[in-house]
Backbone as ProteinMPNN parsed JSONL, in Angstrom:
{"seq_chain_A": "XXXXXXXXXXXXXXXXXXXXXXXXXXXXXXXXXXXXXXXXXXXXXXXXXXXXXXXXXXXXXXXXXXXXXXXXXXXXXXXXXXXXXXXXXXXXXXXXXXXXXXXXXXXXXXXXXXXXXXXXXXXXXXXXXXXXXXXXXXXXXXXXXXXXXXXXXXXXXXXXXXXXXXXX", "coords_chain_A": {"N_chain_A": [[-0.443, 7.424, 14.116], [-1.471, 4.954, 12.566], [-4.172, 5.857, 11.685], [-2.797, 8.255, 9.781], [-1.313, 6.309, 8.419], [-3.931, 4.621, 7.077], [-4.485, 2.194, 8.595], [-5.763, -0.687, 9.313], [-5.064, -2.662, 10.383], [-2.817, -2.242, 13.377], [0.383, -2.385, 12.317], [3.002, -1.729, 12.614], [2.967, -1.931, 15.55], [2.574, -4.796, 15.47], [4.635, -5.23, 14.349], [6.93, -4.464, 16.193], [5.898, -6.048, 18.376], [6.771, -9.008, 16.774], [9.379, -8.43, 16.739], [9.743, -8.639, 19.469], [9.203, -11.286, 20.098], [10.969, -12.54, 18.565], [13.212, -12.614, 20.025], [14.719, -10.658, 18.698], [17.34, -7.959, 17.743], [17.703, -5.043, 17.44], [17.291, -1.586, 15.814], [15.462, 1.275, 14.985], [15.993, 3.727, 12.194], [16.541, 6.439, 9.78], [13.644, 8.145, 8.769], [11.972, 7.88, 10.774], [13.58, 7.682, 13.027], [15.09, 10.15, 13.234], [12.767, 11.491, 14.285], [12.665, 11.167, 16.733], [14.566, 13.022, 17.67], [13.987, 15.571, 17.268], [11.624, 17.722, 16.084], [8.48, 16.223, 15.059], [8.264, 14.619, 11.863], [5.705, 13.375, 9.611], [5.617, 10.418, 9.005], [5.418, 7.329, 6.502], [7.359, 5.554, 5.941], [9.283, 2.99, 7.896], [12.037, 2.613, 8.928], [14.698, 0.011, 9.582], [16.712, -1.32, 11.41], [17.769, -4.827, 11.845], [19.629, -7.438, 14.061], [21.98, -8.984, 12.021], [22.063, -12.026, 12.506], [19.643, -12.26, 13.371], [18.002, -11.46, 11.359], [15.859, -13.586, 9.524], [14.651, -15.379, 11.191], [13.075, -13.084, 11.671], [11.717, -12.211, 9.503], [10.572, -14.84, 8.558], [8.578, -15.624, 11.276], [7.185, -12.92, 10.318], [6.398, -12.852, 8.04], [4.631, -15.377, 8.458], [2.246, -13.838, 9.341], [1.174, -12.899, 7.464], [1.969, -10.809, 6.515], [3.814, -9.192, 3.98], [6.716, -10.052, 2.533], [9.435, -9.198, 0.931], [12.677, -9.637, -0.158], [15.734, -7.697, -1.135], [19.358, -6.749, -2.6], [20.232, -4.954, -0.505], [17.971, -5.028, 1.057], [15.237, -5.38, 3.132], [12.442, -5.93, 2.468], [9.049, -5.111, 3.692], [5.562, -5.334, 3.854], [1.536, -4.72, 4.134], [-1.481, -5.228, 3.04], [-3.239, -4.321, 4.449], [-2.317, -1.908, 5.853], [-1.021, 1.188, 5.027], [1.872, 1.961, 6.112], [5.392, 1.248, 5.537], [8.108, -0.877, 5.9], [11.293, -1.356, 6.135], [13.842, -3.431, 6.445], [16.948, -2.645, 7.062], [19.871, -4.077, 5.166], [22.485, -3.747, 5.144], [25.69, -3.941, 5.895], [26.989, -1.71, 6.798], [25.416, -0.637, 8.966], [25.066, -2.259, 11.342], [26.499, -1.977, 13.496], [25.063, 0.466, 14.494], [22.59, -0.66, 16.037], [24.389, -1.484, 18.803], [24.532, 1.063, 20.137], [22.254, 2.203, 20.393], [18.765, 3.499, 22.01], [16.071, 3.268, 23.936], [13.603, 4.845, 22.972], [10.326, 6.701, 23.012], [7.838, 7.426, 20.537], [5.43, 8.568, 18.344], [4.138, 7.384, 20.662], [4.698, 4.78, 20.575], [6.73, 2.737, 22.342], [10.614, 2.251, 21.062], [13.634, 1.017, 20.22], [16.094, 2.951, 19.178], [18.845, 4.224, 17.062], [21.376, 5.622, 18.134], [21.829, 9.54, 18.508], [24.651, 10.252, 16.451], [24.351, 8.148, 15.106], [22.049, 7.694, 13.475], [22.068, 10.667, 12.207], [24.495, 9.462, 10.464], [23.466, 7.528, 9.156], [21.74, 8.873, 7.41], [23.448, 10.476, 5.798], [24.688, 8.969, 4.522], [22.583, 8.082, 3.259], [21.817, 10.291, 1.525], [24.043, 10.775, -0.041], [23.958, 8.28, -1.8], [23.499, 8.173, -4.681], [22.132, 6.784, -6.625], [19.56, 6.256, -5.023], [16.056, 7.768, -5.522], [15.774, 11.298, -6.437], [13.719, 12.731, -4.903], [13.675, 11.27, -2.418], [16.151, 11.278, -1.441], [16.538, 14.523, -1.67], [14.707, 14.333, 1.056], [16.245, 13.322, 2.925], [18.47, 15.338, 3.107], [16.882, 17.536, 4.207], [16.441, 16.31, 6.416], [18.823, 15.75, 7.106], [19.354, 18.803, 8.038], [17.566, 19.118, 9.817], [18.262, 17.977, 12.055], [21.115, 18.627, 12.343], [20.233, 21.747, 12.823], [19.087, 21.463, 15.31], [20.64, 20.233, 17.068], [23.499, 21.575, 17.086], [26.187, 20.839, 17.119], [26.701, 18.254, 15.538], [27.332, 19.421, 13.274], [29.703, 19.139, 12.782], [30.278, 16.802, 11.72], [29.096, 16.347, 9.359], [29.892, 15.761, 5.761], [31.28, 18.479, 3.949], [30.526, 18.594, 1.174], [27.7, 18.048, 1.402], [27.234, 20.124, 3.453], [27.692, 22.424, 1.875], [25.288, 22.644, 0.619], [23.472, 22.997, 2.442], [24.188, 25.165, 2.894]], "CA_chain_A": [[0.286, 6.719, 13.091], [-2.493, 4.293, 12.41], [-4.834, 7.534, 10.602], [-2.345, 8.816, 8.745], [-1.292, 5.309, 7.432], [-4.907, 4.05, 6.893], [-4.432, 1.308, 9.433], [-6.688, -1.482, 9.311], [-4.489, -3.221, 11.131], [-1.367, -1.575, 14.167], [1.382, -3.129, 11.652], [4.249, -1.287, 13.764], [2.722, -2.521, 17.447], [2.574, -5.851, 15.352], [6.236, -6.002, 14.072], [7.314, -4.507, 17.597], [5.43, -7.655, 19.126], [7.309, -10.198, 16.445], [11.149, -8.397, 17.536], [10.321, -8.954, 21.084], [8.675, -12.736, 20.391], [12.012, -13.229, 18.373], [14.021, -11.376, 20.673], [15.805, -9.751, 17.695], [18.131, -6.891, 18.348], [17.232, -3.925, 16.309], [17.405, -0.078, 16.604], [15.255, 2.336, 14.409], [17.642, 4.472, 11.756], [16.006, 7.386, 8.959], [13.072, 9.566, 9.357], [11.249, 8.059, 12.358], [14.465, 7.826, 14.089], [15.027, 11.691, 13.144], [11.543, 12.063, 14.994], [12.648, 11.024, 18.619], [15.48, 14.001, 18.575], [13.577, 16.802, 16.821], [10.141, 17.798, 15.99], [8.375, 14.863, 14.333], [7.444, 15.122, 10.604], [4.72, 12.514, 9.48], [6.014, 9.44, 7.35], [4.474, 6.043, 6.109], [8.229, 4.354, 6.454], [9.923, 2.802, 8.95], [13.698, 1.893, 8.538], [15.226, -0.63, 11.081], [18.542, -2.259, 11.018], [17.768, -5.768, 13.105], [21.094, -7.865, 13.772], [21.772, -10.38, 11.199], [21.583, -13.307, 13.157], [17.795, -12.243, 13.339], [16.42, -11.44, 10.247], [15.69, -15.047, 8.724], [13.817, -15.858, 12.32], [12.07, -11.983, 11.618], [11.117, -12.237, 8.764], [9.54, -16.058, 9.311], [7.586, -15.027, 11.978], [6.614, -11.741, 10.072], [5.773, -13.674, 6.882], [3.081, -16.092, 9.36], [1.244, -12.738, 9.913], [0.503, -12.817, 6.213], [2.818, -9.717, 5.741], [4.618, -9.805, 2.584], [8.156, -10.355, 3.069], [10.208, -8.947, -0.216], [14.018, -9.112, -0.177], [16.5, -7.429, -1.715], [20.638, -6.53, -2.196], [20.406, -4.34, 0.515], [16.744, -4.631, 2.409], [14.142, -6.85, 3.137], [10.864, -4.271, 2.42], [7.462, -5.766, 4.7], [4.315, -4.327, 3.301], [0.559, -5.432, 4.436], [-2.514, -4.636, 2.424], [-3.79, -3.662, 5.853], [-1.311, -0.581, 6.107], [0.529, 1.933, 3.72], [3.34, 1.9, 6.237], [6.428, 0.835, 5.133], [9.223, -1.088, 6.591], [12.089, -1.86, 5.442], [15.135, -4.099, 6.993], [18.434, -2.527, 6.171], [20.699, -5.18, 5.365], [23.834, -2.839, 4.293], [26.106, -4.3, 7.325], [27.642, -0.552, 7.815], [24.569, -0.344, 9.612], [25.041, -3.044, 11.799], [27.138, -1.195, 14.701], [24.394, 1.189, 15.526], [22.166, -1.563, 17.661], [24.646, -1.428, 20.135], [24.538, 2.187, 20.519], [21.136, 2.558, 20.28], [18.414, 3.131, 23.041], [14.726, 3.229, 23.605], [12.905, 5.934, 23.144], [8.695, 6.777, 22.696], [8.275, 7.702, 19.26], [4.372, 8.183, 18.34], [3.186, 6.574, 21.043], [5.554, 3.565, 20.431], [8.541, 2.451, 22.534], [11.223, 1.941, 20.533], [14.61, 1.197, 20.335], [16.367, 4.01, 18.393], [19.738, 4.665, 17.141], [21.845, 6.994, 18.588], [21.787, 10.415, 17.213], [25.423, 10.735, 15.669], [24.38, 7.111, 13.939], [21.531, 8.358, 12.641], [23.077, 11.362, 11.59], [25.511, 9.433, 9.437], [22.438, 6.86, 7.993], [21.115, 10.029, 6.654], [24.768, 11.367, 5.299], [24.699, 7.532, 3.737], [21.263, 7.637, 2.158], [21.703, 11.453, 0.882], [25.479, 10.187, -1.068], [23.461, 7.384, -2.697], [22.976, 8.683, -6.242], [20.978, 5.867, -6.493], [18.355, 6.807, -4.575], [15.255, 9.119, -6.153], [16.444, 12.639, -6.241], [13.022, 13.099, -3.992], [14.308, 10.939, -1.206], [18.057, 12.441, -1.503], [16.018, 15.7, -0.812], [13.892, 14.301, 2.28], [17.21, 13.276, 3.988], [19.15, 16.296, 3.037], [16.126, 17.738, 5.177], [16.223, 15.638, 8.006], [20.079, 16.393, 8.012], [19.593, 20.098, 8.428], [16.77, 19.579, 10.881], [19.18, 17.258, 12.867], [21.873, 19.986, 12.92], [19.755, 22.771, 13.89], [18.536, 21.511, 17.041], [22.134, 19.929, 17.817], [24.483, 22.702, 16.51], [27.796, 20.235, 17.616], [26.695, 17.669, 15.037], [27.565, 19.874, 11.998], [31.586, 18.808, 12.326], [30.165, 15.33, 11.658], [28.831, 16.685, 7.798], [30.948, 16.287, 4.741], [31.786, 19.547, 2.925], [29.416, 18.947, 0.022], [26.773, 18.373, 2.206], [27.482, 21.601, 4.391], [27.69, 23.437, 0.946], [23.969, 22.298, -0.058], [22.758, 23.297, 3.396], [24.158, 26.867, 3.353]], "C_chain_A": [[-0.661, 5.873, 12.25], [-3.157, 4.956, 11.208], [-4.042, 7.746, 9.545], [-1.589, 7.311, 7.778], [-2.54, 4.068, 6.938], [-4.968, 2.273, 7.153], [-5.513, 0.327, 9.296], [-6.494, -2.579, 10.635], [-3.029, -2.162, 12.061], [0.249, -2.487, 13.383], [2.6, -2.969, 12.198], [4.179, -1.849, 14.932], [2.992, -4.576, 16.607], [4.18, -6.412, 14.673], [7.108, -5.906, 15.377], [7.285, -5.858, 18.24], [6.56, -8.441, 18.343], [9.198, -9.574, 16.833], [11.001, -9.111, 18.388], [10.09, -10.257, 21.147], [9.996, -13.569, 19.844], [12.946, -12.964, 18.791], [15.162, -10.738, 20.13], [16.359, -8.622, 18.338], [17.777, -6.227, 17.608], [17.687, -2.431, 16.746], [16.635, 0.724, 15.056], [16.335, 3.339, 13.532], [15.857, 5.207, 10.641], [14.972, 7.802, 9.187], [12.282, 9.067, 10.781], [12.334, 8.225, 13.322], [14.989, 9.321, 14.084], [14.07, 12.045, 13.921], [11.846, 11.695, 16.416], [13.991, 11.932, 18.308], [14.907, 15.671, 18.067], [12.119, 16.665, 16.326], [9.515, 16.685, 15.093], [7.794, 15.57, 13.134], [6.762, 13.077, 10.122], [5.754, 11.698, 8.471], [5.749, 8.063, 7.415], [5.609, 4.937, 6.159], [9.218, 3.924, 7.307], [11.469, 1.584, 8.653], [14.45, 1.253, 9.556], [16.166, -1.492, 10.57], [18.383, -3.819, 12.468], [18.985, -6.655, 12.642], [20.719, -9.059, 12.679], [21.443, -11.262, 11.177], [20.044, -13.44, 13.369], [17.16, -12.459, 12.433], [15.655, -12.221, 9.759], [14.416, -15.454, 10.01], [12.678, -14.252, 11.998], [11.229, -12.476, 10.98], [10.22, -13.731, 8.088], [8.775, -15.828, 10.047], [6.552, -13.58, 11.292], [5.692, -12.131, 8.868], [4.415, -14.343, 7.161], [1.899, -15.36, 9.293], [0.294, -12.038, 8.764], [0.878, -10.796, 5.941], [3.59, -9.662, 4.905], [6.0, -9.253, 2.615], [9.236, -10.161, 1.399], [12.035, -8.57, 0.05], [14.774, -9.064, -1.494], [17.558, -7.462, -1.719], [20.727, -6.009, -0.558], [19.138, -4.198, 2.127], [16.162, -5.594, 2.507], [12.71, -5.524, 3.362], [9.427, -5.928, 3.232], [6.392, -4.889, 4.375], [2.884, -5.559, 3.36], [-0.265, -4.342, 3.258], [-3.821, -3.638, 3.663], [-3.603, -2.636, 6.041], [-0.786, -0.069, 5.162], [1.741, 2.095, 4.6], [3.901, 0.447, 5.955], [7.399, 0.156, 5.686], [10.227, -1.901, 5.847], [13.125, -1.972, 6.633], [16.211, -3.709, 6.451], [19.242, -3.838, 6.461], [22.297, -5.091, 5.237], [24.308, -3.122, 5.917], [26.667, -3.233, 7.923], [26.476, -0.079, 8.794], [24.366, -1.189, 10.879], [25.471, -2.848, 13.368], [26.232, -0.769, 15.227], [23.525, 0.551, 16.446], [23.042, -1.488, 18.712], [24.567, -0.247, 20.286], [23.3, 2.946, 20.824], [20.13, 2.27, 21.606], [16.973, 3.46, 23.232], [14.52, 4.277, 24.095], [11.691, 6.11, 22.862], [9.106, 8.05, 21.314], [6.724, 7.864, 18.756], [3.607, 8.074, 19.036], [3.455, 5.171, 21.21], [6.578, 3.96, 21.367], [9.057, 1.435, 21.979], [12.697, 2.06, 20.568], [15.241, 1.971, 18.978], [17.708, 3.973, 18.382], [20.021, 5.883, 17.588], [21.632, 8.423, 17.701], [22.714, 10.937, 16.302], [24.909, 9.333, 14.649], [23.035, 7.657, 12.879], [21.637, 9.799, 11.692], [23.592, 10.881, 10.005], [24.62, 8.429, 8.438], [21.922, 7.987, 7.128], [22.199, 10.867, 5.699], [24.607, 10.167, 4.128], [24.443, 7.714, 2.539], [20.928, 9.289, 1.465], [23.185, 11.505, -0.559], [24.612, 9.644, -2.138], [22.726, 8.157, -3.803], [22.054, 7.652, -7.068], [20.003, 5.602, -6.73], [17.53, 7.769, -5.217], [15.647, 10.6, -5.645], [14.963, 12.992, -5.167], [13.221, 12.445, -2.583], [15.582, 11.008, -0.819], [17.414, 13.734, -0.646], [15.413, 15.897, 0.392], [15.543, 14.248, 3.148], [18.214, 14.498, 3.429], [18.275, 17.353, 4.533], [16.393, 17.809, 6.565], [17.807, 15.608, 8.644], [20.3, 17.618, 8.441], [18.323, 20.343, 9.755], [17.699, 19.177, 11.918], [20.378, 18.475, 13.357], [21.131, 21.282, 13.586], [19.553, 22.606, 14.978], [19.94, 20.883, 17.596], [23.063, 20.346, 16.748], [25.977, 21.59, 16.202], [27.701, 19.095, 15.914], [26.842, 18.163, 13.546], [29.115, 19.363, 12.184], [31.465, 17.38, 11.605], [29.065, 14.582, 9.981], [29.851, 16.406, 6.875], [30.885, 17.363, 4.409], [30.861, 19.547, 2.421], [28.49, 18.788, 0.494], [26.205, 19.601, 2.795], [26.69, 22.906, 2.923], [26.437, 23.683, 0.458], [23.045, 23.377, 1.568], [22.589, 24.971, 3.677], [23.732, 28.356, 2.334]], "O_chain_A": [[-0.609, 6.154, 11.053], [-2.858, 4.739, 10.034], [-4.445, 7.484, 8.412], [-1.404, 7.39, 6.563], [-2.255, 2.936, 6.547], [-5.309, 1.387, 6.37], [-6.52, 0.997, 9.068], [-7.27, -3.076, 11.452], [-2.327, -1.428, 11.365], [1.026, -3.119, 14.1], [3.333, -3.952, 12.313], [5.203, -2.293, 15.452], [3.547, -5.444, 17.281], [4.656, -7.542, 14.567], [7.845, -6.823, 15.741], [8.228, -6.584, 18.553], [7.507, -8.684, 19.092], [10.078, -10.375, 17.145], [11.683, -10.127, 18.517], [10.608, -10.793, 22.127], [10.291, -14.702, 20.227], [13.887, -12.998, 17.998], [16.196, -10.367, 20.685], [15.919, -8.279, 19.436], [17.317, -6.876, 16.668], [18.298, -2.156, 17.778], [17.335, 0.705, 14.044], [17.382, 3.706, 14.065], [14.698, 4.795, 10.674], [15.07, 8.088, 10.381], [12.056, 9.84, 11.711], [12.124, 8.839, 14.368], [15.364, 9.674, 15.203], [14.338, 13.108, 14.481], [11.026, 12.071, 17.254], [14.87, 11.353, 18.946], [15.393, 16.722, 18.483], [11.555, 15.577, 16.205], [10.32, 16.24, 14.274], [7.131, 16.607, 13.126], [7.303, 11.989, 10.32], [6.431, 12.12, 7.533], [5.873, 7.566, 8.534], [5.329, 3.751, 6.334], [10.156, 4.713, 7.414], [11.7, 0.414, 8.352], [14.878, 1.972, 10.459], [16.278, -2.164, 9.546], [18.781, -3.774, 13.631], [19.39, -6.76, 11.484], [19.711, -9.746, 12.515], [20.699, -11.732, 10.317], [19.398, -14.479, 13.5], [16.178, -13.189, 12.294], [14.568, -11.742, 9.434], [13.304, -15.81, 9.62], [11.469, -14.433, 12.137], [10.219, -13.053, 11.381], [9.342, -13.608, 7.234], [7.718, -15.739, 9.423], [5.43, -13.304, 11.716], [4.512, -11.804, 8.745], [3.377, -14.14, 6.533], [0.775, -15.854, 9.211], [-0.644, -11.242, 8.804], [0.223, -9.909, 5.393], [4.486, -10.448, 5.215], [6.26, -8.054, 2.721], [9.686, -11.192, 0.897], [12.495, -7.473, 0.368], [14.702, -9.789, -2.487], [17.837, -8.258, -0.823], [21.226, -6.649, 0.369], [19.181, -3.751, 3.273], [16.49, -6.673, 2.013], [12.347, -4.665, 4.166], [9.245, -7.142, 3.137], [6.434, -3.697, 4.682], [2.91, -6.715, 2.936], [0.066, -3.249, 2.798], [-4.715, -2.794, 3.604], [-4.569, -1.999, 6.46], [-0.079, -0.717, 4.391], [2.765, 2.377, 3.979], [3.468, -0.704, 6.01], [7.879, 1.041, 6.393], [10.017, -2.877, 5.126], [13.33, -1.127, 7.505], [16.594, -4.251, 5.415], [19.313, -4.479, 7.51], [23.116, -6.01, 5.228], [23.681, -2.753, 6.91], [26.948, -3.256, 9.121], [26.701, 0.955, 9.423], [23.413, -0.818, 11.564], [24.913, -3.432, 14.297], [26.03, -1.173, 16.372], [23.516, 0.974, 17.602], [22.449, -1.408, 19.788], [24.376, -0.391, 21.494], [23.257, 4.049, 21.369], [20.309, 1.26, 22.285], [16.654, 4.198, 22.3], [14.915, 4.753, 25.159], [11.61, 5.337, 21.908], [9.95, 8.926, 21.127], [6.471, 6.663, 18.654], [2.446, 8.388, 18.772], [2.703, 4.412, 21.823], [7.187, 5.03, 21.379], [8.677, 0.265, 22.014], [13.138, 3.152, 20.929], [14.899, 1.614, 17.851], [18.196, 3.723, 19.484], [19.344, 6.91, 17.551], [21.343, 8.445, 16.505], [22.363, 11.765, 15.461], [25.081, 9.469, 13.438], [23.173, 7.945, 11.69], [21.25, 9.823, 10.524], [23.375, 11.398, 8.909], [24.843, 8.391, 7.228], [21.726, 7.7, 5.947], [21.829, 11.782, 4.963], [24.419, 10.468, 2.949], [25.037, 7.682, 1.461], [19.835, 9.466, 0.926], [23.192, 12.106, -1.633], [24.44, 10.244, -3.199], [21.593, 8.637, -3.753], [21.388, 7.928, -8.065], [19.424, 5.095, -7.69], [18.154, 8.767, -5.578], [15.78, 10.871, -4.451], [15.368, 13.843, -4.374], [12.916, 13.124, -1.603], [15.917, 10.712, 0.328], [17.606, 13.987, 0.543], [15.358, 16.994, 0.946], [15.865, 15.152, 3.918], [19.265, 13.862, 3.497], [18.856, 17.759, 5.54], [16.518, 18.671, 7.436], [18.155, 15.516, 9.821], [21.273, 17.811, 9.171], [18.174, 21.358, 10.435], [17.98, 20.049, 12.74], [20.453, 19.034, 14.452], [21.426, 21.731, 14.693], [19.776, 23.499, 15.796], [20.218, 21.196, 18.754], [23.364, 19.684, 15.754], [26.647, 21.646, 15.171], [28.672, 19.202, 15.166], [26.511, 17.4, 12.638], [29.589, 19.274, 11.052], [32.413, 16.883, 10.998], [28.625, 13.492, 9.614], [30.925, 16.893, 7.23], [29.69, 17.53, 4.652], [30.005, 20.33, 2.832], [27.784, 19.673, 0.011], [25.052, 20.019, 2.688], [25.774, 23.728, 2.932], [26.239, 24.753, -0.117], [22.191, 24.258, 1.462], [21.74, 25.7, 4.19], [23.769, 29.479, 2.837]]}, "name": "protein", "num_of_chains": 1, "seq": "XXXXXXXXXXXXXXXXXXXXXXXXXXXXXXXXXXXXXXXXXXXXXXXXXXXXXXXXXXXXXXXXXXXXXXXXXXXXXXXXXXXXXXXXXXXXXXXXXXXXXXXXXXXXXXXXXXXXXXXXXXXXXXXXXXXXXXXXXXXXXXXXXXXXXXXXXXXXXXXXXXXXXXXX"}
């Protein structure tokens, strides 16, 4: 992970460390959390839903570390000059459920706590709706929803329609 995000610094082992020092609740959601149920594909960002009651204590502690702490409507983005990975805090509260459902899994080389895989699933149904979003990251999670179904067949009932229709 490190390599392919021209690491200077372990910025993931070092936000890991500030969850567990603030003993935030969290769970992993979009493509790394796609990578602990199917083959991993390489990517520079890391999407984590930590409970509300946390983020303000996170992102204080994360800020100290001279990581730059940018919030938005919906996120709170963390970006070092140390690292090209990415992290971003969803703050969109339909996201808020999957911490409890969520459960640790090695990811990299990391243990991490991960949403389940119908929640991730439906973060990816979410963030493929959002017209929004760059029609090139619409297309990554359109992706990562048809990799998700292939390797768990059952989780196609749990597609919309126009989704399905793109996939087939």
């Amino acid at each position: 992970m490190n390599a392919v995000a021209n690491a200077q610094e372990d910025i993931l082992q070092l936000f890991l460390d500030i969850l567990g020092k603030t003993k935030a609740t969290y769970c992993v959601v979009g493509g790394l959390a796609v990578n602990a149920y199917v083959e991993p594909v390489v990517s520079l960002d890391l999407d984590v839903v930590v409970d509300m009651k946390d983020i303000d204590k996170v992102c204080k502690e994360t800020a100290a570390t001279g990581i730059k702490v940018d919030r938005f409507e919906h996120s709170v983005n963390l970006t070092s000059p140390k690292s090209d990975l990415r992290i971003q805090i969803q703050t969109d509260s339909r996201y808020q459920e999957f911490i409890s459902r969520s459960t640790s899994k090695e990811i990299l080389g990391y243990k991490i706590n991960v949403a389940c895989i119908e929640d991730v699933l439906q973060g990816k149904v979410w963030a493929y709706l959002d017209e929004q979003r760059r029609r090139s990251k619409r297309q990554k999670d359109l992706t990562d929803i048809m990799r998700l179904m292939e390797a768990y067949p059952p989780l196609e009932s749990r597609i919309p329609a126009i989704i399905l229709k793109k996939l087939r």
